[in-house]
N, C-alpha and C positions, 0 to 999 in steps of 0.2 A: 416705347410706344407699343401699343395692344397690339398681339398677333404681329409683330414686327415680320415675321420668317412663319409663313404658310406654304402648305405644299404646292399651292397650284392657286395663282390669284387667275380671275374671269379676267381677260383680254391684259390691264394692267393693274396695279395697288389702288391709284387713280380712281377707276370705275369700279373696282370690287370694294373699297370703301365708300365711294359715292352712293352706289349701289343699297350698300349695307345701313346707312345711317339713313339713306331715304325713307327705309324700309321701316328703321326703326322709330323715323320722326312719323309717317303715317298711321303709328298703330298710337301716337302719343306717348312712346318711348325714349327715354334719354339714350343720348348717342354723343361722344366725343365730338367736344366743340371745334375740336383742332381740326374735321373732318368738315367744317360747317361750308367752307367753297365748295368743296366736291358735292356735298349734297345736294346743293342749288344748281349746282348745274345737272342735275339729273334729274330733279324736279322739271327744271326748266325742258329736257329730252321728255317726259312723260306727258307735258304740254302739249308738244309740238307734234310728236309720234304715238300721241296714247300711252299708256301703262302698260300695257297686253306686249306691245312693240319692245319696248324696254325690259319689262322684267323678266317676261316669261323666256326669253334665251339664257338670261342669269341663270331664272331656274333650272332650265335644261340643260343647262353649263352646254351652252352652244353658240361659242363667240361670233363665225361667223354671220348666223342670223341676225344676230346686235349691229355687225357692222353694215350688211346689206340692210338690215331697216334705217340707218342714218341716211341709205343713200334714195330711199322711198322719195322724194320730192326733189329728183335731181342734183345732190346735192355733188361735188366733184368729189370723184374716189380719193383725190389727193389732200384736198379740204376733211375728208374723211380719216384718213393718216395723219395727217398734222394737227387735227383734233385729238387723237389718242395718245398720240406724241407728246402736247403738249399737257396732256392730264398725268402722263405718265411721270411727267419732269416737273410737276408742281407737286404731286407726291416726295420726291425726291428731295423736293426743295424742305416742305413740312418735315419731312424725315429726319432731314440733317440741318434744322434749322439755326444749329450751332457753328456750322463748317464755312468753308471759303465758298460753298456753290450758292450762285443768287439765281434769284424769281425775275429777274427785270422783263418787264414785258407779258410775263406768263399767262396772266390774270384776265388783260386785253386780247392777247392771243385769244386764248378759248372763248372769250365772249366776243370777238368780233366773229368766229366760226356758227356760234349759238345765234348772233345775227341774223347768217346768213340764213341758216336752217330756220327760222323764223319765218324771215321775208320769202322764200323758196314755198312753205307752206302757204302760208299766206295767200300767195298768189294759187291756188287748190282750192283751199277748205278756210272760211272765215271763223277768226277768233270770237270767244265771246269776249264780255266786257269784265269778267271774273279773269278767265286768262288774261286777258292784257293788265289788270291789277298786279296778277301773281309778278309776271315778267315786269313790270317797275320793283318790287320788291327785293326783284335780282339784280339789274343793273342799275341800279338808284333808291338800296336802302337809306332809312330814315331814321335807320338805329341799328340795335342789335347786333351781335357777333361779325355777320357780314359786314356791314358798317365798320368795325373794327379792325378789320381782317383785311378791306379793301384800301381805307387809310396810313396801314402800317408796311403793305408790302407792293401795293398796287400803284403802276401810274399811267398818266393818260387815260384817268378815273373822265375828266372832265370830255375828252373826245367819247368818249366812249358812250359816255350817258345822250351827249347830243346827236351821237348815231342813232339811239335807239328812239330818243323825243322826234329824231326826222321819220323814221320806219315807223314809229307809231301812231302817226299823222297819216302815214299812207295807209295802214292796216287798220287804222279806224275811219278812213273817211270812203263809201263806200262808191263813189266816182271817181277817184281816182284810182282805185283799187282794181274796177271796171276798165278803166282805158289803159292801165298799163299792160292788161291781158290781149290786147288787140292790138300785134304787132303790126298791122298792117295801115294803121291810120297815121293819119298826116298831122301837120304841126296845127294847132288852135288858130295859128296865124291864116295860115291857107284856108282853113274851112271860113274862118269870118270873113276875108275875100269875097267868097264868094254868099255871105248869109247864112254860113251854117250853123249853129252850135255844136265845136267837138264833143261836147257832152250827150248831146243830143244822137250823133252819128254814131259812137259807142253804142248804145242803145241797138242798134240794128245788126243783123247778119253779116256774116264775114265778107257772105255774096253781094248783099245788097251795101257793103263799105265801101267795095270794090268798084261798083257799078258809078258809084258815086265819084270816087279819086278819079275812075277812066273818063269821067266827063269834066272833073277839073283840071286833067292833065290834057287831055285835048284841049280844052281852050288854052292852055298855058302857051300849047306850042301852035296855036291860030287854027288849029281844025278844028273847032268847035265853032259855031255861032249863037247868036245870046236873039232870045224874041223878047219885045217890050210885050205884056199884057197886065191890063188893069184888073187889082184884085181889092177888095174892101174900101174899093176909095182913093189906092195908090199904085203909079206905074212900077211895077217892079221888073225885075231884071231874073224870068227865070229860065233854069236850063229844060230844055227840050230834049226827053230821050224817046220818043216815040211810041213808049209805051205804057205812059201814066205813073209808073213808078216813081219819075223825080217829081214829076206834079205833085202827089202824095206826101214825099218825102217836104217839101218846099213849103208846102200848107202847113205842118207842123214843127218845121223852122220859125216860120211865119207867127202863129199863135204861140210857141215856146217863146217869142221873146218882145210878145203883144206889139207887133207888128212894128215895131219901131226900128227892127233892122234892116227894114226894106229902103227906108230911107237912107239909113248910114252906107247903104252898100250903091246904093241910088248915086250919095254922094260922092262917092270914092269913085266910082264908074263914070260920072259926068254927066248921071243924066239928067232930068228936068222934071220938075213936079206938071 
């Protein structure tokens, strides 16, 4: 193999050829095919962290910077170790791909990590729809050397893809993407309870979520009380916080879902047209 024995590889052989054929696939350069997993997966780090993030510590042969930028979107420092670990031991594998040492697993490994740093971004900074192309390319080529590459050594090819089809659903639908950032809401069950749409309450202030859960959890535990008043023609059931804001909030419950949930909550509640 090229350059088998260098004096000094960037972090491990791993990244310093991943690195290198990225480098060389982006100018339209030919670059060992044997190299073609490592490459995608650095592609894929240049997606997710920028190019600037990526290369320029190669350049500056400055590993640690490389590593604290993997860990820019929270990602765990140990996630971060067993990411170069397992790049390190898939080199190893390619290297001696004649010897007793197997890849089992290897492939999943790094791509369930590339996952995670995906979904971690994600939750930050929205993909475009070019990047989300690129990353199918990686975990669900349609040809090509990868394709080849991932057939011949890789398994739990098939979990892996439907990891990424379930996280791509999240990362392209742009309300669910919204509610999973607002740790503080309740289940879609409890707001429709009471007429809400969780969709709807996503939408608002961490303050004004808040304001909202405190009046549904008060009624949960009977300190709340509910006033009937007629609104468009129908008796609804709404909450009274004294100071206009759930009135506010209620009205465009109300029209968000053309008033028809005043009834269903009407009914569920017992009340009476």
């Amino acid at each position: 193999m090229e350059e088998k024995y260098l004096e000094k590889y960037f972090i491990n052989p791993g990244i310093e050829y991943g690195i290198k054929s990225y480098m060389l696939h982006k100018e339209n350069l030919g670059y060992k095919r044997i190299h073609t997993f490592e490459m995608h997966v650095i592609k894929a780090l240049t997606i997710i962290y920028g190019e600037k993030s990526i290369l320029l510590p190669y350049k500056i042969d400055n590993e640690r910077a490389f590593e604290c930028n993997l860990l820019m979107y929270d990602l765990k420092e140990q996630a971060m170790i067993n990411f170069l670990k397992y790049m390190n031991e898939y080199y190893e594998f390619v290297d001696n791909i004649k010897s007793e040492k197997k890849a089992t697993g290897l492939i999943s490994e790094i791509e369930r990590i590339l996952l995670e740093m995906i979904i971690k971004r994600g939750k930050r900074k929205e993909y475009t729809t070019e990047e989300i192309k690129e990353f199918d390319t990686i975990f669900n080529p349609n040809d090509g050397d990868l394709k080849k590459i991932k057939n011949l050594i890789a398994r739990d090819q098939g979990l892996i893809i439907r990891e990424w089809e379930n996280s791509k659903y999240e990362l392209t639908n742009t309300q669910i993407r919204m509610i999973a950032v607002k740790p503080n809401l309740l289940t879609s069950e409890e707001y429709s309870k009471y007429g809400y749409d969780i969709r709807l309450i996503a939408t608002l202030s961490e303050e004004e979520i808040s304001k909202v859960n405190n009046i549904i959890w008060q009624e949960e535990t009977k300190k709340y009380t509910f006033n009937k008043k007629r609104l468009f023609g129908f008796k609804n059931i709404l909450l009274t916080s004294g100071n206009g804001f759930v009135d506010k909030l209620m009205l465009l419950s109300i029209v968000a879902t053309e008033l028809m949930i005043g009834i269903i909550v009407l009914c569920k509640l017992g009340g009476k047209l």
